[in-house]
TORMI-274303 format. One record per residue (C-alpha): chain; x, y, z; residue in one letter. Coordinates in steps of 0.25 Angstrom, whole numbers. Example, Ala and Ser with C-alpha at 12.3 -4.5 7.8 and 13.67 -1.06 7.14 Angstrom:
<sites>
(A; (49; -18; 31); a)
(A; (55; -4; 29); s)
</sites>
This chain:
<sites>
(A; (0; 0; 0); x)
(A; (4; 14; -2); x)
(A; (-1; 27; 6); x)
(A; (0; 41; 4); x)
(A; (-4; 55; 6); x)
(A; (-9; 65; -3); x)
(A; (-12; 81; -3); x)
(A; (-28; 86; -2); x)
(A; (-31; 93; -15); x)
(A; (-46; 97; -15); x)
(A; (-51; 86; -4); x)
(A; (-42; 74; -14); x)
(A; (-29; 68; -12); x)
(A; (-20; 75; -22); x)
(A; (-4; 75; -23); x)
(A; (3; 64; -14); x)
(A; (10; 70; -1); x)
(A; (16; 56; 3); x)
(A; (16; 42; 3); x)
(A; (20; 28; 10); x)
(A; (28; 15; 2); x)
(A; (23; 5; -3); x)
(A; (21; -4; 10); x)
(A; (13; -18; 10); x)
(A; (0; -17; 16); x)
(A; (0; -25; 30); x)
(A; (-6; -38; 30); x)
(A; (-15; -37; 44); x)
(A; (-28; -26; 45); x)
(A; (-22; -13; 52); x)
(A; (-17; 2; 50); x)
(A; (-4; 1; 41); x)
(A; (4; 14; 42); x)
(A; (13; 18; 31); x)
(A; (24; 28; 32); x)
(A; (26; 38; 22); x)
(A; (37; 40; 13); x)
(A; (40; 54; 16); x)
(A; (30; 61; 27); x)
(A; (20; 71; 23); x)
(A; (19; 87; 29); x)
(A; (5; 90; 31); x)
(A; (0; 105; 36); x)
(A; (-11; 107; 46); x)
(A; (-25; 107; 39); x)
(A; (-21; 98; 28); x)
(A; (-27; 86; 22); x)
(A; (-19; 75; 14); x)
(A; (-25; 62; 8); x)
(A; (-20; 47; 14); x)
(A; (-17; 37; 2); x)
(A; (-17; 23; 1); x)
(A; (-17; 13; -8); x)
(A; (-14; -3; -9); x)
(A; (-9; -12; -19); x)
(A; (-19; -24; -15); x)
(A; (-35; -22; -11); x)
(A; (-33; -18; 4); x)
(A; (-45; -17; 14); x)
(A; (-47; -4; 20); x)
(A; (-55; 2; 31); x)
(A; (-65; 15; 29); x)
(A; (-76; 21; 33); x)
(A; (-87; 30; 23); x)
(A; (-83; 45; 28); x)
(A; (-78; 57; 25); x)
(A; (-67; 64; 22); x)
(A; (-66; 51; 15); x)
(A; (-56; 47; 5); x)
(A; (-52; 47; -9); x)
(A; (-50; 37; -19); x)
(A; (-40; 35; -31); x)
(A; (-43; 27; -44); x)
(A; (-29; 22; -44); x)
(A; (-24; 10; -34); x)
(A; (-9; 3; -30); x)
(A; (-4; 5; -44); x)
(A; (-5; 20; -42); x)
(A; (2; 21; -30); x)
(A; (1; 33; -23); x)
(A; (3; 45; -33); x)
(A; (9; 60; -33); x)
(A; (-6; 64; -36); x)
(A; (-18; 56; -29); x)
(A; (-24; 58; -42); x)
(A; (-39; 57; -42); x)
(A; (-49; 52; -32); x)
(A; (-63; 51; -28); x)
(A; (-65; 54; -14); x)
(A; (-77; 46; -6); x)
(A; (-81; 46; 9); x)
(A; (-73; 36; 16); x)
(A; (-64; 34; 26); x)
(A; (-50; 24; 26); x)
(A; (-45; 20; 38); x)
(A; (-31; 28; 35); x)
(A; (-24; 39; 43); x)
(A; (-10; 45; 43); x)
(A; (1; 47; 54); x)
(A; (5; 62; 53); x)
(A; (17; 69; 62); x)
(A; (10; 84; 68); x)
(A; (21; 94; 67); x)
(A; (23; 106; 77); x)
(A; (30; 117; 67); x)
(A; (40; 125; 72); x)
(A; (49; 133; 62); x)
(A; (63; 132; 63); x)
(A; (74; 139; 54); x)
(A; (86; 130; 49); x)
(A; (97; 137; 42); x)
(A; (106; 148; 44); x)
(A; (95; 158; 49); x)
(A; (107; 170; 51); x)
(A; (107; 179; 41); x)
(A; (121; 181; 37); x)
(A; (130; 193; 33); x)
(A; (135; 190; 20); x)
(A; (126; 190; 6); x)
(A; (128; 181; -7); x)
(A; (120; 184; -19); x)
(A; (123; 170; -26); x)
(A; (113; 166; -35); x)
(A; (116; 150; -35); x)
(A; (107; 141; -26); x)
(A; (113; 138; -13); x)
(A; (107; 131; -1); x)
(A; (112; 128; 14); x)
(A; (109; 115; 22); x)
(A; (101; 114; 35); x)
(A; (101; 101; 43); x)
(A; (88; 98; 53); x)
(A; (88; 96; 67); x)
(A; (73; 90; 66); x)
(A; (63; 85; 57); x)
(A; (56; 95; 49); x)
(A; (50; 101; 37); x)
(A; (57; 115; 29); x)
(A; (45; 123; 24); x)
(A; (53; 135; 18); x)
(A; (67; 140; 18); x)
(A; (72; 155; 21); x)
(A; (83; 165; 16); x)
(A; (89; 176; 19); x)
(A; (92; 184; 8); x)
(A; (96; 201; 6); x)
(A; (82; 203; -3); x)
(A; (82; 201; -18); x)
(A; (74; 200; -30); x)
(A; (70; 186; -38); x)
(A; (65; 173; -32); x)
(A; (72; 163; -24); x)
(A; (69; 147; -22); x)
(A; (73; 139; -9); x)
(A; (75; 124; -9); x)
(A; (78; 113; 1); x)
(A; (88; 102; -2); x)
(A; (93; 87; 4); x)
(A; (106; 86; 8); x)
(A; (115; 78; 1); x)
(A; (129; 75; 5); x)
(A; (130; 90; 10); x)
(A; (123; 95; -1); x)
(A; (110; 100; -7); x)
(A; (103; 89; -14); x)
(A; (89; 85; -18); x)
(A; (80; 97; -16); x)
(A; (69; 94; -6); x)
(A; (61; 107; -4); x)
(A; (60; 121; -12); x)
(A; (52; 135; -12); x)
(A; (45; 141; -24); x)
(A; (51; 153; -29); x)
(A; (49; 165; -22); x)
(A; (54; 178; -22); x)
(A; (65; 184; -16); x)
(A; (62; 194; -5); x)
(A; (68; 209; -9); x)
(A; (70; 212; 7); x)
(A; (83; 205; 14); x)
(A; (78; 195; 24); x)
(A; (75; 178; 25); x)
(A; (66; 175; 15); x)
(A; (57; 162; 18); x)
(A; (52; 153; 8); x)
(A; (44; 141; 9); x)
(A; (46; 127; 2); x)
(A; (35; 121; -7); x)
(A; (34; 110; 0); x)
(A; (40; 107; 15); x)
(A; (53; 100; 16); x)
(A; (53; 89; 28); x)
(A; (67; 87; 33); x)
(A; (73; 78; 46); x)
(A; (81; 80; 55); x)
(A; (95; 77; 52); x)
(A; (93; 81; 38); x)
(A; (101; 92; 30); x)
(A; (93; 101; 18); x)
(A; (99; 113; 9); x)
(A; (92; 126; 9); x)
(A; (93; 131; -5); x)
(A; (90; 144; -10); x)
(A; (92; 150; -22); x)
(A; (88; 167; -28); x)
(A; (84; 170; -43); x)
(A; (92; 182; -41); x)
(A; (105; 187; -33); x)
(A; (101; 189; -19); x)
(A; (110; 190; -7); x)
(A; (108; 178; 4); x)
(A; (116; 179; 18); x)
(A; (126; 170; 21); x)
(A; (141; 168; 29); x)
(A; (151; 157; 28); x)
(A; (148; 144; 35); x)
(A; (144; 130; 35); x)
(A; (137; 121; 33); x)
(A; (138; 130; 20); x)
(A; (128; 131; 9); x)
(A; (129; 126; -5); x)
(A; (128; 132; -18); x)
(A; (123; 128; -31); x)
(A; (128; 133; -46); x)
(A; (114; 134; -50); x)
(A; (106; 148; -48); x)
(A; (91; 152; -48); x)
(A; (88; 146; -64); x)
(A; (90; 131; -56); x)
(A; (81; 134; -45); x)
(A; (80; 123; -33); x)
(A; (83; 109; -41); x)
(A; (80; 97; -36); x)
(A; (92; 92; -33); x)
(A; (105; 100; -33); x)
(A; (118; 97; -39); x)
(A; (128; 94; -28); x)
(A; (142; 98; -35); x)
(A; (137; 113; -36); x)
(A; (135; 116; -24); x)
(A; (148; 121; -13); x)
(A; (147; 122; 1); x)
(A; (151; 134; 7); x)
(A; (144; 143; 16); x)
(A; (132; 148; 24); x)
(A; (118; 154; 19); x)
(A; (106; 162; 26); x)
(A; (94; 153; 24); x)
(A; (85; 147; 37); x)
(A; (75; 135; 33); x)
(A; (62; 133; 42); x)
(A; (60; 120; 48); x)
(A; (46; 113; 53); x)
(A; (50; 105; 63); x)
(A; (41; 91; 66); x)
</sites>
């Protein structure tokens, strides 16, 4: 059998948020709970859609009631797609719950939160790295920058033998702020992070605009490419030098 779970989108599951392996189906009538592949952020007030679907008939338990439940036309050889796809939805209740973690949020910056003497106006993409103290979830990354013109993007990056690797997290792209101060900018989606782990913080401008910095370690890195590349998914290691310090804070969620 496979589970998953799926966004709302006018009362129907929509786009899948996360799912479980396959896993055979016990033998003996009971609960059978599933773990899931990755877990899933939910928001107060949110309603998501609990999947499943088994490769042989398999009895059930429900009751007729509402909010009821919906119902695909595709079975096991579908799996459990990117898209629900579409669905009728009927009043009747299945004997299916989730096990979910509340989270008591408490906003904690990450980074080198000083803002430093000396500028640098380079316009290549450069990105420092952060290592957590606690499990969490990164919802936007800040900069501290002297005011400009243009737009900028923000990214968040693995860690890969002391370098940025595969990106995990970016912002859209916004405009730079024309007054000097730390400039906030939140992902697209949240990036979920453990405690021990290392990210990058990247940043780069569409123009030339002065960032803080001062000589230090662990250092930053700094890529060859500029604004035209934007936030790839995954970044080239051999371009990237290790030298000093940047003036960028990240905002934790801790769990």
């Amino acid at each position: 059998m496979l589970l998953g779970v799926y966004a709302d989108v006018a009362g129907k599951p929509a786009s899948r948020l996360g799912v479980t392996s396959s896993v055979t189906v016990k033998a003996a009538e009971g609960w059978q709970t599933v773990a899931l592949a990755s877990p899933v952020s939910v928001s107060s007030g949110q309603t998501v859609w609990l999947s499943f679907v088994f490769q042989n008939s398999v009895a059930v338990r429900y009751e007729a009631g509402t909010p009821g439940r919906a119902m695909s036309s595709q079975t096991w050889s579908a799996g459990m797609p990117d898209e629900f796809g579409t669905s009728g939805v009927s009043n009747y209740n299945f004997s299916v719950y989730c096990n979910y973690t509340p989270v008591e949020i408490t906003e904690k910056p990450l980074g080198n939160t000083v803002v430093y003497n000396t500028t640098s106006t380079a316009a290549n993409r450069r990105a420092i790295p952060v290592t957590f103290n606690e499990n969490g979830e990164i919802n936007s990354i800040s900069v501290y920058h002297n005011g400009g013109s243009g737009n900028m993007l923000l990214g968040v990056y693995s860690d890969v033998a002391g370098k940025p690797a595969s990106r995990l997290g970016v912002t859209s792209s916004v405009a730079v702020n024309s007054v000097e101060g730390w400039q906030t900018v939140a992902l697209a989606n949240p990036v979920l992070v453990s405690s021990g782990q290392t990210v990058w913080l990247s940043f780069v401008f569409q123009n030339s605009v002065a960032v803080r910095y001062e000589a230090g370690t662990p250092g930053r890195a700094m890529s060859s490419q500029t604004w035209s590349a934007g936030m790839p998914d995954n970044l080239v290691f051999q371009v990237f030098q290790i030298t000093i310090s940047l003036c960028i804070v990240i905002i934790l969620l801790s769990k």
